[in-house]
N, C-alpha and C positions, 0 to 999 in steps of 0.2 A: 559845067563848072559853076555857073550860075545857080542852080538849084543846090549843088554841093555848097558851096561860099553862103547863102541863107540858111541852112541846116549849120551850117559853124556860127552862125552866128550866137545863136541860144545853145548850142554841144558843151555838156561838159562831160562824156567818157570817152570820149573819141581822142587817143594817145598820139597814134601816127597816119598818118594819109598818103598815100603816094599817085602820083598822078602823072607820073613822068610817060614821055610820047603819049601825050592821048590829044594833043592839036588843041589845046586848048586858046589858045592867041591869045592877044594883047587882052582883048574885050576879059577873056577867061582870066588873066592874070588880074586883072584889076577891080575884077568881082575877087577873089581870093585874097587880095588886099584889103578889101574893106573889110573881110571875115579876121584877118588875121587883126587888122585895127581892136575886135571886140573879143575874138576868145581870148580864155585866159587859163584851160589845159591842155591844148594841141601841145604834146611834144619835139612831134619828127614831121615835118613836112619834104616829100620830094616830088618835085615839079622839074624834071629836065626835059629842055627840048623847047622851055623860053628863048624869046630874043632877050635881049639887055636890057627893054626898055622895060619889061615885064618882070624881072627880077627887082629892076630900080623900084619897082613901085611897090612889091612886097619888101624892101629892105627900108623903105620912107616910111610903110605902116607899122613896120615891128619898131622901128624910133621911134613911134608915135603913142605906140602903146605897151607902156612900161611892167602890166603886170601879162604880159605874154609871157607864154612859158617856154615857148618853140628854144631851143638848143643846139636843134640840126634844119639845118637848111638844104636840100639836095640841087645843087647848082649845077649846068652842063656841062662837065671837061671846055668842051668851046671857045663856053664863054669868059669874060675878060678874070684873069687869076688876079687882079685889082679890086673886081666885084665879090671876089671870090671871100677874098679877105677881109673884106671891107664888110660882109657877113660874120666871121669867127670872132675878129675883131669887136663886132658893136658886141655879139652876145658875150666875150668876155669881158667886157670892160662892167655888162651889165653882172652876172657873176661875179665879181672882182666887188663891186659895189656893192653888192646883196650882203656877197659873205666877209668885208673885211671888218664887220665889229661883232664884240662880245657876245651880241645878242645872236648872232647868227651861227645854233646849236642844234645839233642832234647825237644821237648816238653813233659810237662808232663802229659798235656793233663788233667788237674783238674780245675772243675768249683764249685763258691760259690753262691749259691742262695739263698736268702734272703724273706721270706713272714712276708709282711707287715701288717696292717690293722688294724680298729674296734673290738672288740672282739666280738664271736660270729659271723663272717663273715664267718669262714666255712675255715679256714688259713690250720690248723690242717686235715679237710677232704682233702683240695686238694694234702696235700703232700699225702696222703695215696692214694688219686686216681693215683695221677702220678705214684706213686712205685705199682700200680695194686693189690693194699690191697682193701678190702670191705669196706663200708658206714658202717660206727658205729654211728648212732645217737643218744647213750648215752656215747661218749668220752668226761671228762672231757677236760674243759678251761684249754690253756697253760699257767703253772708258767712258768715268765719269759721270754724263752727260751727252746727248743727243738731240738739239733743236732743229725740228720741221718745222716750217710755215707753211698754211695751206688754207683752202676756203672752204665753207661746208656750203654745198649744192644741195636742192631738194634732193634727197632722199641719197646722198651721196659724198664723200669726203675728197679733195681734190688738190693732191702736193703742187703749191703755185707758191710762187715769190712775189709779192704786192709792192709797187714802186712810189704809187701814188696815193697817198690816203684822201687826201685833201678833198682828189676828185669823187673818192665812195666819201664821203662828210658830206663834200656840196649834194650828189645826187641824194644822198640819203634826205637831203634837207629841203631840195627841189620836188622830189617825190612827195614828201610830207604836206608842202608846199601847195601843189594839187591838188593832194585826197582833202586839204583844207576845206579850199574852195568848193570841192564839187559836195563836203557836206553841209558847206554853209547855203550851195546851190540849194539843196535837197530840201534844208528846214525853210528856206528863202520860200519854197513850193508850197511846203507844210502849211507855211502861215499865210503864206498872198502876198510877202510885203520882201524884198528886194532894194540894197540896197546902193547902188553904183557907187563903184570908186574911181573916182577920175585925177588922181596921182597916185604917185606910191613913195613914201619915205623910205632911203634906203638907212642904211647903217649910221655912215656919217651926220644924218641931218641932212641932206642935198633932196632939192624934190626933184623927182622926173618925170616929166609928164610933156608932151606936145612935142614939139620943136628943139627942145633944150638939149645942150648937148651934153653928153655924159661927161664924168670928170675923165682926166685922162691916168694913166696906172702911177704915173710918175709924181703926180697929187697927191696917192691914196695916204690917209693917217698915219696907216704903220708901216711907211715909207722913208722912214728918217735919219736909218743909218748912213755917213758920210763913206765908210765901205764899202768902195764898188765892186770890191772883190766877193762879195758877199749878196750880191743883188741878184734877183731873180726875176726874172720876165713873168708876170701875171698873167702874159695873154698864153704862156706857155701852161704857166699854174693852172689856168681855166680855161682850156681851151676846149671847147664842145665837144670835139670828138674824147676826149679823155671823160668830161663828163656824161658824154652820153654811154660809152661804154660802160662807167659802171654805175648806171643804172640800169644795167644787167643784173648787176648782183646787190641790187639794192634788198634789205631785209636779210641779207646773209650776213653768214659771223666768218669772218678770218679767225686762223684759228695758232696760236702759239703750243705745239707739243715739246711737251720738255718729258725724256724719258730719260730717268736716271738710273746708274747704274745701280746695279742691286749687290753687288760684294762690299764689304766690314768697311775696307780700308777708306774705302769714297764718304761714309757714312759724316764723315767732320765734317767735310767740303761740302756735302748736301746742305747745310744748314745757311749758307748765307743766298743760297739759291731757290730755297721756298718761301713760297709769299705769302700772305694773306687772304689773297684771294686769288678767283679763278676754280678749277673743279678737279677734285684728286681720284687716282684711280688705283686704291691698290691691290695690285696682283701677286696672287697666291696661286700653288697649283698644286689642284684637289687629288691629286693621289698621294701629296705626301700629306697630307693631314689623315688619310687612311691607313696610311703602314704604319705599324707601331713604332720601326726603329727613326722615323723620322718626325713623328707626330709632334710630341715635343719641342724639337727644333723650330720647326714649322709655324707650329702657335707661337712661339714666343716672335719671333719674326714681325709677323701679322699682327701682334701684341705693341710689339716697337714701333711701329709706325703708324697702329694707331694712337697712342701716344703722341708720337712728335706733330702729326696732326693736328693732334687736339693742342699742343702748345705753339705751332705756326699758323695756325690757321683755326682757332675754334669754331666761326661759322660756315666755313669753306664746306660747300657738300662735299661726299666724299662717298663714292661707289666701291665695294669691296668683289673684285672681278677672280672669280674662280676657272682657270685655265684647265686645260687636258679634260671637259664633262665628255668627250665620246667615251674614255676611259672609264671614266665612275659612275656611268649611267645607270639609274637604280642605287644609288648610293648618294643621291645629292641632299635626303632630308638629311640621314647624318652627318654628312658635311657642314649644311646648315644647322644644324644642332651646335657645332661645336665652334660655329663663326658666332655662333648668337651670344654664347659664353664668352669667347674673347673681348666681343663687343661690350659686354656688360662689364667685364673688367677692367677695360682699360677708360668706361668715363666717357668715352666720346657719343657726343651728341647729335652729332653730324651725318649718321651712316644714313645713306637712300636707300629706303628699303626695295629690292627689286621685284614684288610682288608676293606670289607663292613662298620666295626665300629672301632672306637677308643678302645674298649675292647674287653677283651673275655670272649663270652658269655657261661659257664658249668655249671653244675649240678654233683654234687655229687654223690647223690640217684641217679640219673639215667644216671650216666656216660656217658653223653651228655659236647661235645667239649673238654674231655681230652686229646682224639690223637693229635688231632688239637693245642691244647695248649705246646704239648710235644714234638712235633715236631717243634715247632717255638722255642724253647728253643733250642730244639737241632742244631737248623739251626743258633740261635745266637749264640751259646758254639764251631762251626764251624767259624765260622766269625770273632772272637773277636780275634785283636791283643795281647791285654794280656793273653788272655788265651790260645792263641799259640806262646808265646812265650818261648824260649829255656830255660834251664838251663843246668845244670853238673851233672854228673854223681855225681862229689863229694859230690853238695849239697844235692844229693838225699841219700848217703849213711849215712851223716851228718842226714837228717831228719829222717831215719829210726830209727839210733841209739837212738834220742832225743823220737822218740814216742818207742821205745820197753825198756825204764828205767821205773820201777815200783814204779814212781812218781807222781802227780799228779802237781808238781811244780818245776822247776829247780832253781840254780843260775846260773847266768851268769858267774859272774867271779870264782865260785869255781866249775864249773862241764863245762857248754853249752862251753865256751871259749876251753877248754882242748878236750874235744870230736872234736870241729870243726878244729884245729889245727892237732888233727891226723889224718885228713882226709882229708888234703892239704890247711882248711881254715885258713889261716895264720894273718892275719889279722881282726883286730875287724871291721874295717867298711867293710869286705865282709862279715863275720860273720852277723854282723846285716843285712845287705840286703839281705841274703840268711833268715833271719827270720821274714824281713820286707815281704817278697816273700809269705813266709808259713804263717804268720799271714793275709794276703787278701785272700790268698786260704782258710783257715778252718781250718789249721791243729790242730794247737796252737794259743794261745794269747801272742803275746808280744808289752807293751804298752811303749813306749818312750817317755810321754811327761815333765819327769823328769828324774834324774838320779837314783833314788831310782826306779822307777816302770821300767824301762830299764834291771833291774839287775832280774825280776823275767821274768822267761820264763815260759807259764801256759801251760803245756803239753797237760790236761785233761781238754780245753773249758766247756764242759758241768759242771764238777765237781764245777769248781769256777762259773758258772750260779748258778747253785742248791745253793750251802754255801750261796750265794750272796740272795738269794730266799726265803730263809725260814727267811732271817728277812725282805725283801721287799716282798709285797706280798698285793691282794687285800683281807681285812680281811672279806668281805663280801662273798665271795665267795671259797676261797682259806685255811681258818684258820679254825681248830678243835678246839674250846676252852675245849669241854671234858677233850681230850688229856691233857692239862695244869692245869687242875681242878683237875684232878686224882695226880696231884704231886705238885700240892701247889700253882702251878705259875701262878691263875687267874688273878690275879691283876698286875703282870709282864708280859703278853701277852696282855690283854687289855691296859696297857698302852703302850706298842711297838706295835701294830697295828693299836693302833686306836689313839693316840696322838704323837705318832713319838718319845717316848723318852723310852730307852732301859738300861740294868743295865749290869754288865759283868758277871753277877752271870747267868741272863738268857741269855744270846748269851754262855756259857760253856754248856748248855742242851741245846741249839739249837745247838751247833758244836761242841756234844758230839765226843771228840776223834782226831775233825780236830785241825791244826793248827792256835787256835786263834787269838792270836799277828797277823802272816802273814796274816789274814783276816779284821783284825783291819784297817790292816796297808793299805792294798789295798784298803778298801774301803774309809778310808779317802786321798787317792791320789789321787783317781779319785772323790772326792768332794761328794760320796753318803752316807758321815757319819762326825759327828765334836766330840769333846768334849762336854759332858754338862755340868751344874753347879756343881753339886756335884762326888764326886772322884768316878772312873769305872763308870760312865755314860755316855750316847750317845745319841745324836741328828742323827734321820734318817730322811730328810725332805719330803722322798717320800711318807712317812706313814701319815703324815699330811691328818687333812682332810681341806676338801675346802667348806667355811662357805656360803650358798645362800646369805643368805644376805649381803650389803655392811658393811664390817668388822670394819669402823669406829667409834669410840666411844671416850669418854670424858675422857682424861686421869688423870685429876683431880680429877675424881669423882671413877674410875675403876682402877688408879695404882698407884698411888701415896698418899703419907700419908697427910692429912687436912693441915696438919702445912705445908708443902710447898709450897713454893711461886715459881711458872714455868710461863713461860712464855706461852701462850696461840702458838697454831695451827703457825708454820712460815713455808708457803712453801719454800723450798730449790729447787730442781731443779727435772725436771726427765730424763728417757734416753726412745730418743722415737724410735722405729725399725720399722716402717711405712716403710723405706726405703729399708726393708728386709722384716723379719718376728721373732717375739718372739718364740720360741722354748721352749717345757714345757721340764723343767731341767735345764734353767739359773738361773732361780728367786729362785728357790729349792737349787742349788752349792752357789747362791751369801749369803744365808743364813748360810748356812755349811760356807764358807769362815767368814763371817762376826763375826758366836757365835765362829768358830776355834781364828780370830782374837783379840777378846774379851778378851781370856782365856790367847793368848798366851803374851798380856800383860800385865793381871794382875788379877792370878785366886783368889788371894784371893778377891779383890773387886765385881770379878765379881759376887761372891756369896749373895753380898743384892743390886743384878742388877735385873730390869723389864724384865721377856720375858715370851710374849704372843705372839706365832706364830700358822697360818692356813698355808693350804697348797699356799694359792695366799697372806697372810700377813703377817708381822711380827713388831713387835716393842722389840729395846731392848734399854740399858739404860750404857751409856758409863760414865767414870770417869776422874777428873784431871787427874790422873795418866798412864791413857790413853795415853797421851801424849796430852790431850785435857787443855783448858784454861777452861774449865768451864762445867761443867758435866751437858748431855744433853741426850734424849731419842729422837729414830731416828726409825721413823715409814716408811715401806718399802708397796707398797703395788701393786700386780701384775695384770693389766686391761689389761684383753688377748682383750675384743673387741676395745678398744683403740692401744694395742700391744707396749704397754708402761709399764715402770717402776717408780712408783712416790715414792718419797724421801720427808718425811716432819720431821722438825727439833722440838724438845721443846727443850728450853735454858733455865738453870736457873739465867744466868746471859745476859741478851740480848746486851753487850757492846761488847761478842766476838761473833756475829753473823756471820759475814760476815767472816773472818776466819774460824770457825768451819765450815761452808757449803763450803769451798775451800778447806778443811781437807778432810773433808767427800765424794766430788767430785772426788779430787783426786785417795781414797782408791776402790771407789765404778769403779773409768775406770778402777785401777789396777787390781782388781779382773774379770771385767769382760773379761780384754784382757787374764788372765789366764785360766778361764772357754773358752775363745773361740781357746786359741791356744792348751788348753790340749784336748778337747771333739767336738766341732763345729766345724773342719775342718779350722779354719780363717775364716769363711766365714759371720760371723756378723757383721751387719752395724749399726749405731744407730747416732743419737743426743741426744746431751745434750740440757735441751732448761730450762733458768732460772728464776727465779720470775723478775716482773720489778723491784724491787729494787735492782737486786745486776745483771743485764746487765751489769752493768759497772766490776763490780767484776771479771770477769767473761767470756769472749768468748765464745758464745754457739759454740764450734766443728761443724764441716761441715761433712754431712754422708759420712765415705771413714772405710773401711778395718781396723777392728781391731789390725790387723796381723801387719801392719804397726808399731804397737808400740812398743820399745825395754824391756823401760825400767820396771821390774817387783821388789815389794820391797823385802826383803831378806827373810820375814817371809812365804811370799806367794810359795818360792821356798822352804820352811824346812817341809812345813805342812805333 
């Protein structure tokens, strides 16, 4: 032990030691004190099979010398559970001390991945092949939405639930910590010149060094909430074992997968759930880009997302993963041929190329190019600036505490504010950027593009996917109408799935138990629900269906009563996004905006108003008291292969034309700059382009930035 305890004295690779029964006695133990007195990267020491006295005298040298790195100490069952503690104890407190200021950063080493695509592209098999689950070829289609948590291991994917981040931050940071030292050892060699440190400043300003006793938890700075309901035990927070454990997985990435569903109707709802960052995967599958009668389809698909891509996320890598390659074996340049062309026309700048091809080419069933794909992940979850970049100890003990409340939804200002305040975040705008931070990683959702949806922090992502799911939803595939038959509510689920209009009577059996109001309330913020005509009704415009034929028709003869005298067909203007791209979820919010607006000026007229709306059309029927000079019906109507929105007016008094269509212009940029600045990232471009008669009325707008515009009316910010 003697000769071992001199060889520690100058070691700096030596991690862990174990020494336990090998007789080393008192003499041994206290040669092993005086080593522990001067290293400063032994991580794990186990010595069982001390007396007491021999353990007192290694727990007086790691007091004694503050930049010991020891975490674990391996003590006899035996011996006294006083000593025992009196061990976990000093090293949390010293832990607790290291990490409780701002300075005390590393990475957190967590990445968000995002699978995109088509439904039925096989989105759902690739995440299970990545995580080295089996081919299920009778998994149902994803509702929605789909988040796993999990870690990535050398050379391997691993579905786990993370409880503790704090403790992978400190190890991360304790790790970093050492390989400090042992290179400052190394250049110390290089030069001949060494320079001893004989204290150590921790966070607070408190020196530790000799005899001095650490502070105690209940000192600590960011200890000052008067809420005791809200306090946490530090020695719990840091307790060696939690941190030694993971520095197991120190230099791994936890990994947030969000697979979303790949069918139309989900397409609105995707949008407030992609981020900006994190790394996109989207899946296409390579036999239907080869049949003719589906080629088409196929590309445009692969077309649309990457677009929306390119408008949520422009510098977000993004992998273009080609599913079913046992099938198209020998057929994969021409696939790549024709991914290289969609690539090129939708813009995006982002695509990794995957060597030989622009995609990656796997199989599922036969677990053909998953290494290969899981590896290039891993190589970008490596590389990626934001996902190595640093944070705090404190955000992290902040984020612990926000996901271990047995919540599924916070508020901001009566709970998240108060938790982050006791735990040194002082400030609201660190506070939010410490949840702007977690909200691009996966942890939670927090949506900011109002001050009402700002104030809900959604702990449990998946929880509000699901609520949000069971009234959007493809009713062809996804709905039991059984299930609603057997309790009455045939005719209240065919018409919320299949005509987009809902009651509160059936959203209370759909969100048996949840909190309704707050589900109300979110989803009309984020524009995937309005008001309908009659009182506890709701317009879901996701649910719409979308009519083949062009949805046109005589409104004389189809809504209006004989005896009225309307003014026949007047174009008004439309907004054309040729100079971007239409996004399926504007035309759907401008709707929701539109019947919200309607109501919110005047619900009782609105009640003997016109509305016939499809998923791609709508016509509704506004009044004087609108604030209109002359009550008129305004047909909307959405040409994805034009990628325009056209606006056509009936007037029944034709003398305020040209007025009402400068009304109507107006309300229609205002809304759209609210759909673009709450959901679309800013990133929508469009013109306005107007009938020849009212050019002069009129300036068609020059295609520039949404984002550009300030001013929003007061009703659009109450909705």
């Amino acid at each position: 032990a003697g000769f071992i305890a001199d060889s520690l004295m100058m070691n700096t690779t030596l991690r862990t030691l174990k020494l336990s029964d090998n007789n080393i006695g008192l003499e041994g133990a206290s040669s092993l004190a005086q080593a522990v007195k001067a290293n400063k990267t032994l991580l794990s020491l186990h010595v069982f099979g001390l007396e007491a006295e021999g353990y007192a005298q290694i727990f007086n040298a790691l007091q004694a010398n503050p930049e010991c790195a020891l975490i674990d100490i391996g003590v006899s069952p035996g011996v006294s559970s006083t000593l025992s503690r009196s061990f976990d104890k000093l090293i949390g407190r010293r832990l607790a001390c290291t990490f409780k200021n701002s300075d005390a950063k590393a990475p957190l080493n967590r990445a968000r991945i995002m699978l995109i695509g088509q439904g039925k592209a096989g989105k759902t098999a690739t995440v299970r092949s990545l995580l080295g689950q089996p081919f299920n070829s009778k998994w149902d289609s994803t509702i929605g939405a789909s988040v796993t948590t999990s870690i990535a291991l050398k050379y391997k994917w691993q579905k786990q639930k993370i409880f503790n981040y704090s403790s992978r931050l400190a190890a991360q940071i304790m790790a970093e910590k050492v390989e400090s030292r042992i290179r400052n050892h190394e250049t110390a060699d290089e030069t001949g010149v060494s320079t001893p440190i004989t204290s150590l400043k921790t966070g607070g300003g408190d020196t530790i060094s000799g005899e001095e006793t650490l502070p105690s938890f209940e000192k600590a700075d960011f200890l000052k909430s008067k809420d005791h309901r809200l306090s946490v035990s530090l020695e719990e927070k840091y307790h060696p074992a939690l941190v030694l454990n993971a520095m197991d997985t120190v230099n791994t990435f936890t990994l947030s997968l969000w697979d979303f569903g790949g069918q139309e109707t989900f397409y609105t709802m995707h949008h407030i759930f992609l981020t900006r960052s994190g790394i996109y995967l989207l899946v296409f599958d390579t036999r239907e880009l080869l049949e003719t009668s589906k080629s088409l389809n196929a590309s445009n698909y692969i077309l649309f997302w990457l677009r929306s891509i390119k408008m949520h996320a422009p510098a977000a890598p993004l992998l273009l993963v080609g599913t079913f390659s046992g099938d198209t074996k020998g057929e994969h340049n021409i696939v790549d041929e024709q991914v290289r062309e969609i690539v090129k026309k939708s813009g995006n700048k982002s695509v990794v190329n995957a060597g030989k091809h622009m995609f990656y080419a796997i199989d599922n069933r036969l677990r053909l190019g998953i290494d290969f794909l899981r590896n290039s992940i891993d190589l970008l979850m490596k590389q990626s600036d934001s996902m190595n970049a640093t944070i705090s100890m404190r955000w992290t003990v902040f984020l612990d505490e926000l996901l271990n409340q047995n919540e599924n939804y916070l508020s901001f200002g009566s709970c998240v504010k108060q938790i982050g305040e006791k735990w040194g975040l002082y400030s609201t705008e660190e506070q939010w950027e410490a949840l702007s931070y977690f909200h691009e990683k996966g942890f939670l959702i927090h949506l900011k593009a109002t001050e009402t949806l700002s104030n809900y922090v959604i702990i449990q992502p998946q929880w509000l996917i699901d609520m949000i799911c069971r009234l959007i939803r493809d009713s062809s595939l996804h709905t039991n109408y059984v299930e609603f038959e057997n309790v009455g509510l045939l005719a209240d689920a065919r018409r919320t799935f299949e005509e987009g209009i809902t009651s509160r009577d059936f959203l209370e059996y759909l969100w048996d138990g949840e909190p309704i109001d707050f589900l109300v309330d979110i989803m009309k913020r984020t524009m995937l629900m309005s008001e309908w005509i009659d009182n506890d009704m709701f317009l879901i415009p996701s649910n719409l269906k979308r009519d083949g034929q062009n949805p046109r028709f005589d409104y004389q003869e189809r809504c209006l009563n004989s005896e009225d005298e309307w003014k026949t067909n007047t174009f008004a203007f439309r907004c054309d996004f040729t100079s971007g791209y239409l996004p399926i979820g504007v035309f759907q919010r401008l709707i929701c905006l539109l019947v919200e607006y309607s109501s919110w000026k005047s619900s009782e007229s609105r009640k003997e108003g016109v509305f016939l709306l499809q998923s791609n059309f709508a016509s509704l029927e506004f009044f004087r008291n609108n604030n209109f000079q002359s009550d008129f019906v305004m047909e909307l109507f959405e040409n994805s292969q034009s990628q325009a929105i056209e606006v056509n007016i009936f007037l029944e008094d034709s003398s305020y034309e040209r007025e009402t269509i400068a009304k109507v212009a107006k309300i229609i940029r205002s809304m759209l700059l609210k759909i673009n600045s709450d959901v679309m990232n800013s990133s929508l471009t469009y013109n306005l382009e107007f009938g020849d008669d009212n050019n002069a009325l009129l300036e068609s707008s020059r295609s520039k930035s949404l984002a550009e515009e300030v001013d929003l009316y007061r009703f659009l910010e109450n909705l």
